[in-house]
N, C-alpha and C positions, 0 to 999 in steps of 0.2 A: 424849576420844579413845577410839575402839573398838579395843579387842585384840585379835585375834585369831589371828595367827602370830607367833614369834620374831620374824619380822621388824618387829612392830608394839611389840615387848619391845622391840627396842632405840629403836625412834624413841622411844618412850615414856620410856625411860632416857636417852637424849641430851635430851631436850626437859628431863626432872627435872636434870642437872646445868648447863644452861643456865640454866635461873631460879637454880639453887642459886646458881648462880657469878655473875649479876646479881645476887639479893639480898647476899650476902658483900660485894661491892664496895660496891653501894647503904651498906651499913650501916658499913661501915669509913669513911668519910667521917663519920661522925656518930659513931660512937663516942668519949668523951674518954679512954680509957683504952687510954696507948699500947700495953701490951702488946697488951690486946685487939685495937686498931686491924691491929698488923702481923699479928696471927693471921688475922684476917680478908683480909686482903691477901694472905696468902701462902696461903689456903684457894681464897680465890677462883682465884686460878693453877695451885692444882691441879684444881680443877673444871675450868679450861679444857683440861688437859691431859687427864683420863678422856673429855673432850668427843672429842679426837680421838683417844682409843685406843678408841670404841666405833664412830667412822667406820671406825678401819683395821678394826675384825671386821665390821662390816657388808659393808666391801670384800673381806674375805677368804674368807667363810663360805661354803658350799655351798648351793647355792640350796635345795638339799632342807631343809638345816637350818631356814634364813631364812625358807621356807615351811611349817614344821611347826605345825601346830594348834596352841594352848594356849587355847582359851578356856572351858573347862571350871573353872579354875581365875580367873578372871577373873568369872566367873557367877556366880561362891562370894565371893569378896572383891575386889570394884570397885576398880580402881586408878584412881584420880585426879590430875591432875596440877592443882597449885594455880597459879592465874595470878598470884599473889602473894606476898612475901616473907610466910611463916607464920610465921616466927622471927623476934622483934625482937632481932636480935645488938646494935644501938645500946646496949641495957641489958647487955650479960652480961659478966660476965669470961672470963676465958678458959678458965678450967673447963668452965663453962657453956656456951661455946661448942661447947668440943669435945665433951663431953656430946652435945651436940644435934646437932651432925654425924655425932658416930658412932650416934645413935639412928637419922639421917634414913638413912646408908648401911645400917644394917642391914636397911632397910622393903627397903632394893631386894635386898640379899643373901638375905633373906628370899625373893622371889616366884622369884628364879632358883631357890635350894634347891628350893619347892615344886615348880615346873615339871620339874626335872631329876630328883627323887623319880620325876614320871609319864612323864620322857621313855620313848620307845620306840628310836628308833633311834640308833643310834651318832654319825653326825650332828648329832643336835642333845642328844644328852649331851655332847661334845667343845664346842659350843658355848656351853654352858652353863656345861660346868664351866671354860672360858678367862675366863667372865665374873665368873662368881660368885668367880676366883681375882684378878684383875683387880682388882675392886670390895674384895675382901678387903687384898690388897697395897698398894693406894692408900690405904686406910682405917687401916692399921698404920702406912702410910710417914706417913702424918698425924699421928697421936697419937705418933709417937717425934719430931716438929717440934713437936709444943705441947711436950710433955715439954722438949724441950732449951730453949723456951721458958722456959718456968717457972723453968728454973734458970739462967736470966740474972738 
């Protein structure tokens, strides 16, 4: 997928929580370890849920934002979107799991950081930082669920 405005940031960030949230499901089916299994399950529901808090900013954003440049930062570290579950969750516990979720959420909190570093206009800082706060909050609201997890 070519990058090259916010607005290509978010398709690109919905298309990443869409596979996230097919492979979660994919792999909670196969895992035999039911904690892990319901982590998985209850992961995957939230992926589907950032799926549609990145529709409503898309719907909500300023076009100016949604059309701001970033591909300068794109030219420097390729973002790739895997057509494939990269994490075999079937094997992890649930440590591991969340481990690797919150590693995978950080790649994406990551490139907004970077981009909002070089933003220029108000526009698409405000955009940026709804998302990067967004992805943040979703990401904590996760690990305090395995947490309460674990201490079942």
């Amino acid at each position: 997928m070519q990058i090259e405005t916010l607005r290509d940031v978010l398709h690109w960030t919905r298309k990443f929580h869409i596979q996230l949230q097919a492979c979660l499901a994919h792999c909670s089916e196969a895992n035999e370890n039911e904690r892990a299994k319901l982590l998985l399950v209850y992961l995957s529901d939230h992926e589907n849920r950032l799926v549609r808090v990145i529709d409503g900013f898309e719907k909500t954003a300023s076009v100016n934002a949604l059309d701001t440049w970033c591909y300068e930062y794109v030219d420097k570290y390729p973002v790739q979107l895997h057509q494939r579950c990269t994490a075999n969750f079937t094997d992890m516990n649930s440590v591991e799991i969340s481990t690797e979720i919150s590693n995978l959420h950080e790649q994406v909190t990551g490139l907004y950081r970077h981009i909002l570093d070089r933003a220029t206009s108000e526009s698409s800082r405000e955009l940026l930082s709804g998302l990067m706060n967004i992805e943040t909050h979703m990401a904590m609201q996760a690990t305090q669920s395995v947490n309460r997890l674990s201490d079942l």
